[in-house]
N, C-alpha and C positions, 0 to 999 in steps of 0.2 A: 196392451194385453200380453203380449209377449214378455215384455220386461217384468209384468207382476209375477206372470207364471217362474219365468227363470229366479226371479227373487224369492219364490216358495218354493223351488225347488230344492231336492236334499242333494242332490250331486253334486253341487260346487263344496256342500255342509263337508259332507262323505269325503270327498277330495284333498280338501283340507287339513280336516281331523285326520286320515290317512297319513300325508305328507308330514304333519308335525308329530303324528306320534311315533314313526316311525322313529322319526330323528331322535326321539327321547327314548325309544326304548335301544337303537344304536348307541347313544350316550351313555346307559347304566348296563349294559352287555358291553362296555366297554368295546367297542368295534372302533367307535370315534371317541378319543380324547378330549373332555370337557376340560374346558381351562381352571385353573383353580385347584382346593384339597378337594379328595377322595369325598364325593357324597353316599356313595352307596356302601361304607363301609358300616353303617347304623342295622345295614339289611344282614350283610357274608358276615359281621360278628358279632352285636350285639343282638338283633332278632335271632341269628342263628342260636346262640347259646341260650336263650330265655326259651326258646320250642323246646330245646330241649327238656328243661328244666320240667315247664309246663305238660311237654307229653306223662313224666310221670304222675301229675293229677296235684300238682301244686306250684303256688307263684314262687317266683324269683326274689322273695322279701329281703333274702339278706345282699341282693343287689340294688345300692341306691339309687340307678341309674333306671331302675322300674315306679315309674311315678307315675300311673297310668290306670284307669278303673278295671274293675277283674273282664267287663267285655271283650277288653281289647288280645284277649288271648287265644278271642276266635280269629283274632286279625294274624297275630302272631303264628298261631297252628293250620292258619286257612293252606299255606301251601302243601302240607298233605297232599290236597288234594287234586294235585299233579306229580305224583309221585316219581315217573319218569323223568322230570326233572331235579337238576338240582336245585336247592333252596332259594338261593339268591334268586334264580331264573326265572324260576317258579312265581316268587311275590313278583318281580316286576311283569309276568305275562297277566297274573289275577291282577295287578295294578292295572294296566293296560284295557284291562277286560271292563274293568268296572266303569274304568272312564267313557268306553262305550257305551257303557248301560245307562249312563248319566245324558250323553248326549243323548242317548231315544228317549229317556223321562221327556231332558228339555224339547225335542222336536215335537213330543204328543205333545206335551200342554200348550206352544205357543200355534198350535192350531186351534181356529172357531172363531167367533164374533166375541172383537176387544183383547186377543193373544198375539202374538208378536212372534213370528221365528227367530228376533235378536237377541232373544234369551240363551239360544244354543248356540249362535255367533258367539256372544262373551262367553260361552265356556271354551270353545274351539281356541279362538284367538286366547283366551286368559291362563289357560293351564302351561301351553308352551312356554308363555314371558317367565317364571314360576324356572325356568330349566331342569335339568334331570332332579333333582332335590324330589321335584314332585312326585315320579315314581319309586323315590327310595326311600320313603317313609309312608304309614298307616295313612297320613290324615284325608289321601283320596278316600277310602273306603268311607272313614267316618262322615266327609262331606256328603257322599253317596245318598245313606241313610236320614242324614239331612234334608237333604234335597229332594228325597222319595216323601219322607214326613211332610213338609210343605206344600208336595204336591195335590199329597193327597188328604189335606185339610176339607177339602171343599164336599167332595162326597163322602169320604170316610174319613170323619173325623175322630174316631175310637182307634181304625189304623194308624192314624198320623200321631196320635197321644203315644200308642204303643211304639210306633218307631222312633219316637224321639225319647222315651225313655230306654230302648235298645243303644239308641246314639250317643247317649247321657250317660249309660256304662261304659262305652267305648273312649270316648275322651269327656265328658261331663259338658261341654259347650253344646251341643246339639237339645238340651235342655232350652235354651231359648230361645227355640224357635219356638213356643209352645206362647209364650209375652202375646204374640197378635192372635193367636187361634180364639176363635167365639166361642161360647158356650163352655159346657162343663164337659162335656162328653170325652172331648182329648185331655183332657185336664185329669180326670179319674182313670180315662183309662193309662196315661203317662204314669198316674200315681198306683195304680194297681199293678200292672205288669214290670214298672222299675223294682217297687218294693218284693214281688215274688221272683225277679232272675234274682236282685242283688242276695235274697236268704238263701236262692239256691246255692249260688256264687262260697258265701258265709258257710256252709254246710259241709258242703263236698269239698272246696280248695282251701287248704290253709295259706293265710296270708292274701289273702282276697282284697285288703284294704288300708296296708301297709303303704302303700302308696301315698296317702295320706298326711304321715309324720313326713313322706318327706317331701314333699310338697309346699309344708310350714316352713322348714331347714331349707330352703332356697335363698339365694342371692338376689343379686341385680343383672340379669342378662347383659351381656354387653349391647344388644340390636333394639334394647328397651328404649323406650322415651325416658324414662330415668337415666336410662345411663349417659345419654348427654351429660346430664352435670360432668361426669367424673371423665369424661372424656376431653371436656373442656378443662376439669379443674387439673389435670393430668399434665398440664403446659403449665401450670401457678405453684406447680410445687407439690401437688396432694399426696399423698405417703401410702396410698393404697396401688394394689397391683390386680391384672386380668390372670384369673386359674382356672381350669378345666373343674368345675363344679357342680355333682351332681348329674354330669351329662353333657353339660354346655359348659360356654367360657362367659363368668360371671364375673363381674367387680368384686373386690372382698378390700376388707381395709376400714378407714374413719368415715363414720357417716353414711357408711351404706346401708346400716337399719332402718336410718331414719327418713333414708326417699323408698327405701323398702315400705314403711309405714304409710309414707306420706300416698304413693301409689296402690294400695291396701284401702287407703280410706277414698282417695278417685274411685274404684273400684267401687266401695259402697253408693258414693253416692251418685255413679252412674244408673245401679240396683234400683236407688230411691226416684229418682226420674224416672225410671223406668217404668215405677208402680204406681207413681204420680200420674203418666199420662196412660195408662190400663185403667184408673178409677176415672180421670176424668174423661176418656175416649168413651167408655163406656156407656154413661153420662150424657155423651151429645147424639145429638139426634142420627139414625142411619139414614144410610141413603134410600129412596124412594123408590119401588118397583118401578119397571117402564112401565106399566098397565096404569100408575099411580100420575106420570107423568102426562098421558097423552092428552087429561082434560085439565082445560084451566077450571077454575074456581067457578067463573060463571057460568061454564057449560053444564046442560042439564044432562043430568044421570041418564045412562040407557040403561035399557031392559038387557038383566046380566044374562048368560046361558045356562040353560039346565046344570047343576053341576053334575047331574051323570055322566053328562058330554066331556068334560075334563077329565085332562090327565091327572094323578098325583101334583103335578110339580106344578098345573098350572091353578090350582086352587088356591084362593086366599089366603095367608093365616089367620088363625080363627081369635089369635089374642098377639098387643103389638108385642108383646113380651117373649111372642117364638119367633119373630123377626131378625133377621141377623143383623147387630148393629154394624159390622165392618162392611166394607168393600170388598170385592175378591182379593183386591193387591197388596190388601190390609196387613193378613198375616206373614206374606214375606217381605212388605217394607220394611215392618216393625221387629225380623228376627235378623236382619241386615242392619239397621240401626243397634240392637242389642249385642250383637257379635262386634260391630265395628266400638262401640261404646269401649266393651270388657279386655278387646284386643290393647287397643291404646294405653288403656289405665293398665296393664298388666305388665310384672314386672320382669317378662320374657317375650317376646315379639319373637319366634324362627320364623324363619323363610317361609315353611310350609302351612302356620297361621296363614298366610293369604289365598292358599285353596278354598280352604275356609269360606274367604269372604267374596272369593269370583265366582263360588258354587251358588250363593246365596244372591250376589248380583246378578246371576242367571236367572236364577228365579223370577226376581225382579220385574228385567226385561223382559219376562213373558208376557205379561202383561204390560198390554197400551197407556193403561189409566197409572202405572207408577210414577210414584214421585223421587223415583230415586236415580234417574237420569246424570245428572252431574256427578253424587257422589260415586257410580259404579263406573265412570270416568275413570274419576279419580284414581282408586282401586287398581283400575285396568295399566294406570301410572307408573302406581306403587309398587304391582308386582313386576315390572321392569326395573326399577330401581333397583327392588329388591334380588333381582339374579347378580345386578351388579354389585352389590356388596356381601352376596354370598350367592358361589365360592368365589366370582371373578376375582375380589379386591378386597377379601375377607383379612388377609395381613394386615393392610392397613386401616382395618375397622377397630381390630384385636391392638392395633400398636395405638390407636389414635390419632393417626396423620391428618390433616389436614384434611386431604380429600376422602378419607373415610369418615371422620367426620362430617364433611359436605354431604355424604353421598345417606348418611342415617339421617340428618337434619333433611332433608329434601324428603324421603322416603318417608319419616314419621310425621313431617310435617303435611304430605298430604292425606294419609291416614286420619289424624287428625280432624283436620277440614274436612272431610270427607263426612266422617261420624259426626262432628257440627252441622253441617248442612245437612244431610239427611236426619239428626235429630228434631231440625226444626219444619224440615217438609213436612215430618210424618206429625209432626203437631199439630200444623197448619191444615195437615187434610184431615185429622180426624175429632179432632179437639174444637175446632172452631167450625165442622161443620156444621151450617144451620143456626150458628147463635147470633141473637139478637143483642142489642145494647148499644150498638154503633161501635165495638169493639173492632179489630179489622177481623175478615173476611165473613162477618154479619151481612144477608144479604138482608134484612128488615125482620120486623116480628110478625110471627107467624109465616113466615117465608123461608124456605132453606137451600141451601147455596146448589147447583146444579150437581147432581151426582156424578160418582166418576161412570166413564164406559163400561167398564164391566160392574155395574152394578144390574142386579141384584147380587148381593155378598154371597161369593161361594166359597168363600174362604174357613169356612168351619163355623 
């Protein structure tokens, strides 16, 4: 009993998060020297000069280096709102702030029957691996919003639509988290509230969408899964060189269109799987209320209760077609599978992509009944490798030595695996549950496989 309680406890949680963020906001207040280039130098020059830009009521278009949807300028302008401070200080204390707010989302949801407190353990422990990068760039905030949208799939499914199209102006990935939510409700309303910020956005800022063109004009990141090739080919003689491109240090040279392309169309047809198992997920049967569970087949029906005596929640639905076909853990298996899919095939991998995917394997691990156990491992891996090949040993990523080569192959290659295994759990638990044929995990006809623990689906 003792040991349950200390393991629900939030003071070891608190303690923790305390300890490591300290260190990280030491790190980017520069108090402690992080080994490596300058990470926060994206926050004191280039965010600084784009606020500016943006406080007079328009985007930074004729800077290339603004590749980013018109939201992201509430992220840019947010430090305002610590005025007393200077700018740099400012973003990384609302950095700071928000990662807080992320750990209280995670600590409520993995409380209740079939939740897990080790969903707010992997944000604790996964943001520090990540080192200062994390607080000197947007993509905490946008994870945030994320992560708030997921959460709140399950009772407010119109909020979760509307916040992930909030997230989807901010950096555009946060859009799929929306692949596992049920029903239409976050679906319309994603599609109602993007369509009227983005006209607002269109109206009032010029240059609102400029980002766009140059988003097409990109390279090959050098931290891509593509860019192996020319990392390798780079020792064979290849005639192409690493430049500061668009923001990042890209491949340019022969043949970089063409893993440009080839990772373009990965990209799609991650998309197409994607909407392949949304139609057939759809399609198999949902999991079974407990109520549904508790009689076998043979037992005879009892006399139900008045339904005046019931709550709302505890009544029937009145048709199987208001039934939610997911699980609870449905919608964040499936927008961890989706992000880790888009990550891999994309022909830019930064460091900070991995907030991304440890916010979402939080999620995850809120729930008991996930299947995504190994791949947020993995993940949890990756973003260690990944401090180590930026900034630690970022030279020899950019020269292509030997061990920065090791150190990107080891890195993408659990990524990878990662979104492979998790692509096939999340098949396996929803695509095949219930089906008959003698196909695997059929458990006979008319019989369907035992639902996950949090079932009934409160996933949206």
């Amino acid at each position: 009993m003792v040991a349950r309680s200390a393991g629900r406890s939030p003071v070891w949680l608190v303690a923790v998060w305390g300890a490591t963020r300290l260190l990280l906001l030491l790190f980017v207040l520069k108090v402690l020297v992080f080994p490596g280039p300058d990470v926060t130098s994206d926050v004191s020059v280039i965010y600084r000069d784009w606020y500016e830009v943006l406080r007079t009521g328009a985007f930074p278009s004729d800077d290339v280096t603004w590749q980013y949807p018109p939201a992201a300028a509430f992220a840019v302008l947010a430090p305002a709102l610590l005025p007393f401070l200077a700018y740099a200080t400012a973003f990384f204390v609302l950095a700071c702030a928000v990662d807080a707010a992320v750990l209280a989302l995670l600590w409520r949801a993995g409380r209740g029957s079939g939740r897990s407190p080790r969903g707010a353990w992997v944000w604790v422990v996964g943001v520090p691996l990540l080192g200062p990068t994390v607080y000197a760039r947007y993509d905490l905030m946008v994870t945030a919003v994320a992560v708030a949208a997921l959460l709140a799939a399950g009772r407010h499914p119109r909020v979760a639509g509307a916040l992930a199209a909030v997230g989807a102006l901010l950096k555009v990935w946060p859009a799929l988290v929306l692949v596992g939510m049920d029903g239409r409700r976050p679906w319309v309303a994603a599609a109602v509230g993007g369509a009227g910020l983005a006209g607002l956005f269109a109206v009032t800022m010029p240059g609102a969408f400029a980002f766009l063109t140059f988003q097409r004009e990109r390279g090959v990141e050098v931290e891509s899964l593509g860019a192996l090739v020319f990392h390798v080919a780079r020792h064979f003689g290849w005639e192409g060189g690493v430049l500061l491109n668009y923001g990042s240090m890209e491949f340019l040279g022969p043949h970089v269109d063409t893993v440009s392309t080839v990772s373009m169309g990965l990209s799609a047809a991650a998309f197409g799987w994607l909407l392949l198992w949304r139609v057939r997920a759809a399609r198999s049967p949902g999991p079974r209320s407990p109520r549904s569970r508790s009689r076998s087949p043979e037992s005879p029906a009892q006399p139900s209760e008045p339904s005046e005596s019931r709550s709302p929640e505890s009544r029937p639905s009145r048709s199987p077609s208001s039934r939610s076909r997911f699980a609870a853990h449905t919608a964040a298996d499936a927008a961890f599978v989706a992000v880790l899919l888009f990550t891999v095939t994309s022909r830019v991998i930064s460091p900070q992509y991995l907030v991304w995917l440890v916010g979402l394997a939080a999620v995850c691990r809120c729930f008991r009944a996930s299947r995504m156990r190994v791949p947020v491992a993995l993940v949890l891996a990756a973003s260690l490798v990944t401090v180590l090949e930026f900034p630690l040993l970022f030279a020899d990523v950019v020269a292509s030595t030997p061990l920065g080569i090791a150190l990107l192959a080891v890195r993408n290659g659990l990524l990878v695996t990662a979104a492979l295994v998790g692509a096939r759990a999340l098949w396996r638990d929803t695509v095949r549950r219930g089906s008959a044929g003698g196909r695997p995990g059929a458990s006979g006809p008319g019989i369907s496989r035992a639902p996950s623990a949090d079932s009934p689906a409160t996933a949206g």
